[in-house]
N, CA, C and O of each residue as an XYZ file, in Angstrom:
412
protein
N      49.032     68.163    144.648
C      49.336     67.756    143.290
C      49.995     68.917    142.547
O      49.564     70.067    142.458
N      51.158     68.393    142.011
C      51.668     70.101    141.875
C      51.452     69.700    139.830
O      51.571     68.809    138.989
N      51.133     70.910    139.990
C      50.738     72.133    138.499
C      51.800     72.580    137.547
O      52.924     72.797    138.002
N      51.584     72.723    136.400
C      52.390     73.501    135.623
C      51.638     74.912    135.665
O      50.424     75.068    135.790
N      52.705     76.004    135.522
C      52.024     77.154    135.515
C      52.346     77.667    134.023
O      53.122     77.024    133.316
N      51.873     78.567    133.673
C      51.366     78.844    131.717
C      52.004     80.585    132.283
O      52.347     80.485    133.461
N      52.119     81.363    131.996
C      51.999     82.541    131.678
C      51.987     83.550    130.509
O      52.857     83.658    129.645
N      50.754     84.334    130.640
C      50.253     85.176    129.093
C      51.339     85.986    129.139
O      51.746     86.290    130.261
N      51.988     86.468    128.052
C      52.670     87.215    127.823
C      52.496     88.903    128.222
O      53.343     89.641    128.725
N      51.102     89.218    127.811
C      50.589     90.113    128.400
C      50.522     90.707    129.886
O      50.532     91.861    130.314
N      50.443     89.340    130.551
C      50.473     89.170    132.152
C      51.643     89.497    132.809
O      51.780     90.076    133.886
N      52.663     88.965    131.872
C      54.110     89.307    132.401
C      54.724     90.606    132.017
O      55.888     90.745    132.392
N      54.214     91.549    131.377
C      54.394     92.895    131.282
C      53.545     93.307    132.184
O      54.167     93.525    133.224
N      52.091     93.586    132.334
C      51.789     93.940    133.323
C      52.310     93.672    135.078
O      52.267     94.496    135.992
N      52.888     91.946    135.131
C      53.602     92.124    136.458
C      54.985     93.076    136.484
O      55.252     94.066    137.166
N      55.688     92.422    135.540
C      56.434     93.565    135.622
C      56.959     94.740    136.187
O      58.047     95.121    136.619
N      55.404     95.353    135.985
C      55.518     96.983    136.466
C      55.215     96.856    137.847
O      55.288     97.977    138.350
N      54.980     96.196    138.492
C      54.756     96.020    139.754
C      56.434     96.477    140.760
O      57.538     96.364    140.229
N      56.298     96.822    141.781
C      57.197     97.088    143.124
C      57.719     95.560    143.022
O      57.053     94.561    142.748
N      58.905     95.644    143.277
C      59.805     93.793    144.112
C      58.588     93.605    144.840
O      57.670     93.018    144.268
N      58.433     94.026    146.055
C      57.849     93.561    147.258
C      56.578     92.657    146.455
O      56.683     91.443    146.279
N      55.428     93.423    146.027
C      54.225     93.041    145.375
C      54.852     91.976    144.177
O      53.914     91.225    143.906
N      55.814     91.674    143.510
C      56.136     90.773    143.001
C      56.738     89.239    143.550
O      56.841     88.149    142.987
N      57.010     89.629    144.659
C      57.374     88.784    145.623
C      56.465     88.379    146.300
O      56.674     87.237    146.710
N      55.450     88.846    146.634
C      54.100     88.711    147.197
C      53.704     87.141    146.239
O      53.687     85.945    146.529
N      53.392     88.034    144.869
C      52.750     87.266    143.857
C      53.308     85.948    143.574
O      52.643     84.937    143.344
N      55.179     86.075    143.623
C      55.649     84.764    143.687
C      55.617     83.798    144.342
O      55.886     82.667    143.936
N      55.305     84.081    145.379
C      54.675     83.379    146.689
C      53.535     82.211    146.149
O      53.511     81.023    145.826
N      52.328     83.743    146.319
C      51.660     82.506    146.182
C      51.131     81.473    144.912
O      50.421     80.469    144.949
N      51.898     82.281    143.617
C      51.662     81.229    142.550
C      52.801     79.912    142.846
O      52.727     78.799    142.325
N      53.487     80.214    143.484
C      54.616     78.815    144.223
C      53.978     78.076    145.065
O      54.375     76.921    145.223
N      52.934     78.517    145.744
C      51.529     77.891    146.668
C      50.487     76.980    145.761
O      50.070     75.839    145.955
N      50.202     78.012    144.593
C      49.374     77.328    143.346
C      49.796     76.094    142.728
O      49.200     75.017    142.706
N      50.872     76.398    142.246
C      51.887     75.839    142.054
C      51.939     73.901    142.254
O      51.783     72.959    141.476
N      52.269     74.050    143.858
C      52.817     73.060    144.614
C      50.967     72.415    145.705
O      50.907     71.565    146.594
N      50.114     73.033    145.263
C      49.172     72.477    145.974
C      48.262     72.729    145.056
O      47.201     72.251    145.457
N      48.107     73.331    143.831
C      47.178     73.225    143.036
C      45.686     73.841    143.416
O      44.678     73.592    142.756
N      45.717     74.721    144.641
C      44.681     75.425    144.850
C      45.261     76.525    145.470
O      46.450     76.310    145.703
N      44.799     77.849    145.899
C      44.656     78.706    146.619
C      43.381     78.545    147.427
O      42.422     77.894    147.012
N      43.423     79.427    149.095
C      41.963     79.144    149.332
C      42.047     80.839    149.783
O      43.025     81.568    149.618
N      41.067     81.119    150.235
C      40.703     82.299    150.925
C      41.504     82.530    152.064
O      41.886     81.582    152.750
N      41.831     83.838    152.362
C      41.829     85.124    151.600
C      42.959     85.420    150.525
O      42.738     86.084    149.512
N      43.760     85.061    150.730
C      44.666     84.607    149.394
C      44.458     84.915    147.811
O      45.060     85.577    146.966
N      42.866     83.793    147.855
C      42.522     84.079    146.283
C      40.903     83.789    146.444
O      40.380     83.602    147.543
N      40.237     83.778    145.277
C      39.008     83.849    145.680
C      38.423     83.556    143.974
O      39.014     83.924    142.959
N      37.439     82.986    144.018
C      36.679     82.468    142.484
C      35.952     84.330    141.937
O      35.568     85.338    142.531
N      36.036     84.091    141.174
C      35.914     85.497    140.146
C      34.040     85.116    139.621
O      32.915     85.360    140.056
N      34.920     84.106    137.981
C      33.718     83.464    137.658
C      33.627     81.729    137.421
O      33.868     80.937    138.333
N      33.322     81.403    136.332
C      32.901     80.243    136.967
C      34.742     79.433    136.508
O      35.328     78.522    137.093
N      35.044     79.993    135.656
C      36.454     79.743    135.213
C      37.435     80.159    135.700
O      38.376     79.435    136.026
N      37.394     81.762    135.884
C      38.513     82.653    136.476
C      38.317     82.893    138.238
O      37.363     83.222    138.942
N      39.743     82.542    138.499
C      40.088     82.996    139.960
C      41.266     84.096    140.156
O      42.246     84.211    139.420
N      40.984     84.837    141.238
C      41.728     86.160    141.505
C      42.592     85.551    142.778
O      42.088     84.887    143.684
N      44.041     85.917    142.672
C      44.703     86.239    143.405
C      45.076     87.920    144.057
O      45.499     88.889    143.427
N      44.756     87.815    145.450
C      44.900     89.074    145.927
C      46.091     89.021    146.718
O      46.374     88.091    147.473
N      47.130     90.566    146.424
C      47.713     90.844    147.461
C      47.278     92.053    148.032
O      46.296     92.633    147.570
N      48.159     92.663    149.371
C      47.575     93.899    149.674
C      49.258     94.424    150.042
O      49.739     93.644    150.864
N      50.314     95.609    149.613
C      51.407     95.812    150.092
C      51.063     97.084    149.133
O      50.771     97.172    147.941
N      51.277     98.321    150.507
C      50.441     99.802    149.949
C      49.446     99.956    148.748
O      49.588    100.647    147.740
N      48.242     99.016    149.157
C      47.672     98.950    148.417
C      47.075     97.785    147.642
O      47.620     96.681    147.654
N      45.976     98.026    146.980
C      45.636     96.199    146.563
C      45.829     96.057    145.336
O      45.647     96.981    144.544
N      46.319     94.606    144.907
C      46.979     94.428    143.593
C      45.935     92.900    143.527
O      45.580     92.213    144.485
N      45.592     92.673    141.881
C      44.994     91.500    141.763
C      45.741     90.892    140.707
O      46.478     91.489    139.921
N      45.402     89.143    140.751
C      45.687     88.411    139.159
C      45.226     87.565    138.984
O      45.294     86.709    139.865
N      44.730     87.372    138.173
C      43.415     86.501    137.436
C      43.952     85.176    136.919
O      44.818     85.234    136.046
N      43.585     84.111    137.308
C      44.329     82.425    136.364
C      43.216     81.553    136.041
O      42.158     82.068    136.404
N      43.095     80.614    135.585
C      42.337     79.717    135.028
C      42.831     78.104    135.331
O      43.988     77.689    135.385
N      42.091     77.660    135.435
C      42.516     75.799    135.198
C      42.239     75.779    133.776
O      41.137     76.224    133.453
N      43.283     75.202    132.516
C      43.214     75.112    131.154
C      42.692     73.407    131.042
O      41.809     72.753    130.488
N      43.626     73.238    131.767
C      43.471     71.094    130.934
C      44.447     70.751    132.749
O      44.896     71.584    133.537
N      44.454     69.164    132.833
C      45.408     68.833    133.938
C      46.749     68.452    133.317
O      47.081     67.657    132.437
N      47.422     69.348    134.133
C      47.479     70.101    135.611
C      47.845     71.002    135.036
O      49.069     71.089    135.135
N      47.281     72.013    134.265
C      47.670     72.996    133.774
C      47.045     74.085    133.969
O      45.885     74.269    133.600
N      48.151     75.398    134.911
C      46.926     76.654    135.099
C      47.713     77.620    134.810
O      48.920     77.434    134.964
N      47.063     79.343    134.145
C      47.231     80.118    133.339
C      47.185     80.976    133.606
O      46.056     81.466    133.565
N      48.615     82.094    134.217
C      48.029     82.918    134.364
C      47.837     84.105    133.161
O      48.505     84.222    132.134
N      46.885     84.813    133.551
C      45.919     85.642    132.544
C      46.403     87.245    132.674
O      46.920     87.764    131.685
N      46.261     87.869    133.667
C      46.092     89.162    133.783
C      46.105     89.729    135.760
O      45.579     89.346    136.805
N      46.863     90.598    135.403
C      47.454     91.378    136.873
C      47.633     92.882    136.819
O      48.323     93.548    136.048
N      46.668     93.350    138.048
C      46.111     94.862    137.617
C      46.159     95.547    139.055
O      46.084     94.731    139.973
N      46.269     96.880    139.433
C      46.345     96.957    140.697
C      45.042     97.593    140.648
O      44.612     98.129    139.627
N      44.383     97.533    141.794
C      42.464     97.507    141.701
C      42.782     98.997    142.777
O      43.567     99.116    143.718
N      41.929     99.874    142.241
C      41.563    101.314    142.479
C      40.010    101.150    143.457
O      39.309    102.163    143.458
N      39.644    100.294    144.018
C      38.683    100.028    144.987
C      37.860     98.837    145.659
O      38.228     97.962    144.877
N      37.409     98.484    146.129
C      37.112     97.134    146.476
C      36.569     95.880    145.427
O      37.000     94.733    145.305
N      35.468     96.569    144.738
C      35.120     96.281    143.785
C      36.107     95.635    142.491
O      36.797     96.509    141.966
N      36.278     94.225    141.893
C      36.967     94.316    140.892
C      36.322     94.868    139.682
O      35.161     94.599    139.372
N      36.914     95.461    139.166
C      36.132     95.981    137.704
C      35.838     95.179    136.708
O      36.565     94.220    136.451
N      34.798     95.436    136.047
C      34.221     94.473    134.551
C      35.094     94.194    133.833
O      35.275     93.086    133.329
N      36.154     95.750    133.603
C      36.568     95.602    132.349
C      38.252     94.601    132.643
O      38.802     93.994    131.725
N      38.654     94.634    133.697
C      39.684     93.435    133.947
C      39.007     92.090    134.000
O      39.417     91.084    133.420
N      38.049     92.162    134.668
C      37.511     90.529    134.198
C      37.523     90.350    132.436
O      38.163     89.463    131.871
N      36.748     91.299    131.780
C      36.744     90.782    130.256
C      38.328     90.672    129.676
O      38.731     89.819    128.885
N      38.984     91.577    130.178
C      40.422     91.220    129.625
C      41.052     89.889    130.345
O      41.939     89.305    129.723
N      40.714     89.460    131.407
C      40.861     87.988    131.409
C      40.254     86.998    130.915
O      40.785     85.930    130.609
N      38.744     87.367    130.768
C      38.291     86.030    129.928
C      38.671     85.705    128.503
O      38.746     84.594    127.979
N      38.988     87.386    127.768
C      39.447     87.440    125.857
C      40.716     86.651    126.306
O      40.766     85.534    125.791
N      41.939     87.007    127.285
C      43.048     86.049    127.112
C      42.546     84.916    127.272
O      42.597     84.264    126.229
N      41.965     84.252    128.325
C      41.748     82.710    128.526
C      41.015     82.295    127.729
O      40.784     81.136    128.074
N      40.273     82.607    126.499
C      39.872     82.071    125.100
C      40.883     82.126    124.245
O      40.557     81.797    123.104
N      42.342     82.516    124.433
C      43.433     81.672    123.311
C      43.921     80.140    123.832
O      44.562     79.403    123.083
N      43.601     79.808    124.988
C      44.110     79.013    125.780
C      43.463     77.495    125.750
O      43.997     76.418    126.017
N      42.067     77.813    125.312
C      40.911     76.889    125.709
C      40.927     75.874    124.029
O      40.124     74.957    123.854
């Protein structure tokens, strides 16, 4: 079932700064999101009960956070390159403050 995709403004400066390659990565699979309306593992993976992470790995690991808003509508939020396995708190809260303008 294919999706409209939303993008935060915020999100798109942060991709931005990203390498082609890792942007190309990302285009991928939100064109996957996209056109099938899910990601599955390892790909992407549920965060919290709202937010899901898209992972790439190209020198290094890069994440981005989206939401389901309303049908078929999904959002992306926020894209950060992650400094260890662990995602950090404070990128989750900066995805959930964006996905409360949305809701």
């Amino acid at each position: 079932m294919k999706k409209e995709i939303i993008y935060d403004k915020n999100a798109i400066k942060e991709f931005n700064q990203f390498d082609m390659i890792v942007q190309k990565d990302f285009v991928s699979y939100i064109k996957t999101l996209e056109q099938e309306g899910e990601l599955k593992f390892p790909e992407a993976r549920k965060i919290t009960k709202d937010i899901f992470e898209i992972r790439v790995h190209q020198d290094g690991s890069y994440s981005g956070f989206y939401a389901y808003i309303k049908h078929p509508d999904i959002v992306i939020l926020h894209f950060f390159q992650k400094k260890s396995q662990k995602t950090p708190i404070k990128n989750i809260k900066t995805a959930i403050h964006r996905l409360r303008y949305y809701r």
